[in-house]
Backbone as JSON, one array per atom type, in Angstrom:
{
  "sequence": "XXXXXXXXXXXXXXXXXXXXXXXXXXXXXXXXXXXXXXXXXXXXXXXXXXXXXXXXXXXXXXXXXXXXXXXXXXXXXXX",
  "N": [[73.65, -2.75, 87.48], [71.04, -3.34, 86.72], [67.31, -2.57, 86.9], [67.74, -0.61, 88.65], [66.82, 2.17, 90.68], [67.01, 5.76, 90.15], [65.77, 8.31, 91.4], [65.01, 11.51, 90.98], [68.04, 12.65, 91.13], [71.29, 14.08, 90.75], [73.34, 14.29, 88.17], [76.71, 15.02, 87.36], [79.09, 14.83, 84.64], [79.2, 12.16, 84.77], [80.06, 9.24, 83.46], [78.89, 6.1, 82.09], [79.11, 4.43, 80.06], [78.93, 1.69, 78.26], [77.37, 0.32, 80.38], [74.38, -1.71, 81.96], [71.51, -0.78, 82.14], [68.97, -1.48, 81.77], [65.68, -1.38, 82.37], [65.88, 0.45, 84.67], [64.92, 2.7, 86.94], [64.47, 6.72, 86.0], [63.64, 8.95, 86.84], [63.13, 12.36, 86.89], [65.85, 12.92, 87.32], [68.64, 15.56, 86.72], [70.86, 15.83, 84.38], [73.87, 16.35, 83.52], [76.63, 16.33, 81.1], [76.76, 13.41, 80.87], [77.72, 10.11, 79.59], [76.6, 8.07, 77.69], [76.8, 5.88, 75.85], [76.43, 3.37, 74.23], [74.71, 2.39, 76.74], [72.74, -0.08, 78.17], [69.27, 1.07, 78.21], [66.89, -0.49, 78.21], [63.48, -0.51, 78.53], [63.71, 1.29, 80.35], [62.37, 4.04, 83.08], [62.63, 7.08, 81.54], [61.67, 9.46, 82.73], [60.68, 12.93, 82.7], [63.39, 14.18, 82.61], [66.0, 16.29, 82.92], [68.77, 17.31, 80.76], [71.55, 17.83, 79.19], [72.89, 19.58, 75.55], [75.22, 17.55, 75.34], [74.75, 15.3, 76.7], [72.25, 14.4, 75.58], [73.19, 13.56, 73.04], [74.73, 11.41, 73.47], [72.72, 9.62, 74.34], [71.67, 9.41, 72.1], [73.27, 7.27, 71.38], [72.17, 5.03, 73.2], [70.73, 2.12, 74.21], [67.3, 2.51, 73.59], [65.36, 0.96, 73.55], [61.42, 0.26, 74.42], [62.0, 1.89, 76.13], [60.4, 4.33, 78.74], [59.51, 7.61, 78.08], [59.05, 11.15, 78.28], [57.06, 13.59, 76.11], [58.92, 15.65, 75.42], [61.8, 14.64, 75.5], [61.53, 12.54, 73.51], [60.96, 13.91, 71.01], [63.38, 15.82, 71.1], [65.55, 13.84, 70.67], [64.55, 12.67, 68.42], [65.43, 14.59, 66.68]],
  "CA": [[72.7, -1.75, 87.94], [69.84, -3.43, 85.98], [66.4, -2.08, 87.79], [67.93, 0.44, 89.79], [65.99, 3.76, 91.03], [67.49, 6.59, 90.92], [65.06, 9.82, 91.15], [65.33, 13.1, 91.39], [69.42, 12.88, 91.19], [71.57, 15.28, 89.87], [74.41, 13.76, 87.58], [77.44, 15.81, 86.64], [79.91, 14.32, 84.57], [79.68, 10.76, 84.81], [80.49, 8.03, 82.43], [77.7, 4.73, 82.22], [79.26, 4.1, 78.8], [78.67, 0.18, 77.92], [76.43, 0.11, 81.37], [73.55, -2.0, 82.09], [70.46, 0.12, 83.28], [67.51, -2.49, 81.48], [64.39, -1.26, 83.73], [66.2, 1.73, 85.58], [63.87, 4.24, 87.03], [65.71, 7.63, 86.25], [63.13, 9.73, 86.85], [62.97, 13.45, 87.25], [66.97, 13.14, 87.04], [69.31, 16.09, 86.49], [71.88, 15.05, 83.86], [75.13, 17.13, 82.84], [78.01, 15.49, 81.03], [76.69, 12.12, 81.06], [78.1, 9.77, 78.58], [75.94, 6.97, 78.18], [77.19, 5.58, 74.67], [76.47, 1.61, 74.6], [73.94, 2.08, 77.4], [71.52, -0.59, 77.72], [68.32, 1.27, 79.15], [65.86, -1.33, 77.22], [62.23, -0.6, 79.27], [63.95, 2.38, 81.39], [61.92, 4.71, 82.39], [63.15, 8.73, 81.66], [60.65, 10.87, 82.48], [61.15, 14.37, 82.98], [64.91, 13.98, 82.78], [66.77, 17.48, 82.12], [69.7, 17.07, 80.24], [72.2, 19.09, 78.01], [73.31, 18.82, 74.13], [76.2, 16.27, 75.39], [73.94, 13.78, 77.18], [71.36, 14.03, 74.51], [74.49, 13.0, 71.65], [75.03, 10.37, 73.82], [71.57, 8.88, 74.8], [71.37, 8.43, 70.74], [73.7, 6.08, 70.96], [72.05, 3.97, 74.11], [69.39, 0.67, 73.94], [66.28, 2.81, 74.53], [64.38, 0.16, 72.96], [61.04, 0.18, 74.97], [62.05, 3.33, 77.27], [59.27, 4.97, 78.78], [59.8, 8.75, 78.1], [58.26, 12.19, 77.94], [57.48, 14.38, 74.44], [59.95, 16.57, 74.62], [62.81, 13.94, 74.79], [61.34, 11.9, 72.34], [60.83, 14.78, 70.12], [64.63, 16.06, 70.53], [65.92, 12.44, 69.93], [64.43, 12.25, 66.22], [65.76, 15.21, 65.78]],
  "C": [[71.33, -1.99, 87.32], [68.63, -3.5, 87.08], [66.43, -1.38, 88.61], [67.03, 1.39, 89.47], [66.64, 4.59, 91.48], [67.21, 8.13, 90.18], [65.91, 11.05, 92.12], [67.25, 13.36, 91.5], [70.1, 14.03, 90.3], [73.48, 14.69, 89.37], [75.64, 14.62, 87.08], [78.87, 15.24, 86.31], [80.49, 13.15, 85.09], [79.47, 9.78, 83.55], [80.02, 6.77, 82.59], [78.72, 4.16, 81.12], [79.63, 2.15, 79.28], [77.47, -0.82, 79.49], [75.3, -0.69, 80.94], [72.36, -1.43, 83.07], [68.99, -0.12, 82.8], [66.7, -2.27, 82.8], [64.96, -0.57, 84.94], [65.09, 2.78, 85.29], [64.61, 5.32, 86.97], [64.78, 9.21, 86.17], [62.94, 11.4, 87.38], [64.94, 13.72, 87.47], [67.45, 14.13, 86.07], [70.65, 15.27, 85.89], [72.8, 16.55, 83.01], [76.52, 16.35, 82.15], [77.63, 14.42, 80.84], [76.77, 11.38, 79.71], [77.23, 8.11, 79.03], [75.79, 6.2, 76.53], [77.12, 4.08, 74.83], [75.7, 0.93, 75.79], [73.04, 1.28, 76.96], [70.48, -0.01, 78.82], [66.84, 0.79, 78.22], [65.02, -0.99, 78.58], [62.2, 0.41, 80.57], [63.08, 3.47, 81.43], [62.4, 6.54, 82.94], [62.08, 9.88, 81.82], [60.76, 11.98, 83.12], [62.28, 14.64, 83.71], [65.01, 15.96, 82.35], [68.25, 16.62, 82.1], [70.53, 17.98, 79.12], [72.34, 18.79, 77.1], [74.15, 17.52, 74.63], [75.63, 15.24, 75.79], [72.83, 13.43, 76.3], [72.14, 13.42, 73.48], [74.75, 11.23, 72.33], [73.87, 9.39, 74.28], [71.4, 8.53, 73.25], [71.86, 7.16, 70.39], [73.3, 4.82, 71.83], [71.04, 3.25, 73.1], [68.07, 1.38, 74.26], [65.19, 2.22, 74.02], [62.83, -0.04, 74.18], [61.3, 1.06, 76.62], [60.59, 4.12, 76.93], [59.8, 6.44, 78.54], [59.05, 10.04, 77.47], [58.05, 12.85, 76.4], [58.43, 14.67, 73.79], [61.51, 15.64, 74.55], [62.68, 13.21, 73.75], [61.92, 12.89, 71.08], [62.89, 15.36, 70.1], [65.5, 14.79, 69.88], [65.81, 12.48, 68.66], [64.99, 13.73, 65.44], [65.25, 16.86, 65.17]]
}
């Protein structure tokens, strides 16, 4: 799935885990449930994702090395 686009979606309870999504557009995406543990989203870009505690636990553990992304995920990311 490396460079896929997929806006405005609405995710509930799906499982990426060890996925390749290097330079996925995932923009304005609704995320519930989503386990994305071992994701690589190196240069993806998240912007104005909603998402719940569980997909945030699990986006700590992706590649978001060079992900484009808004404040407020940044800002919950560190914490």
């Amino acid at each position: 799935m490396h460079g896929v686009q997929i806006k405005k979606a609405k995710m509930d309870t799906v499982f990426l885990t060890n996925s390749n999504l290097a330079g996925a557009v995932l923009n304005d995406v609704t995320m519930h449930m989503v386990e994305m543990t071992n994701v690589d989203l190196s240069g993806a870009s998240l912007r104005n994702i909603e998402y719940d505690e569980f997909t945030l636990r699990s986006l700590e553990k992706a590649n978001l090395d060079g992900a484009s992304m808004d404040d407020r995920l940044k800002s919950d990311l560190s914490g």
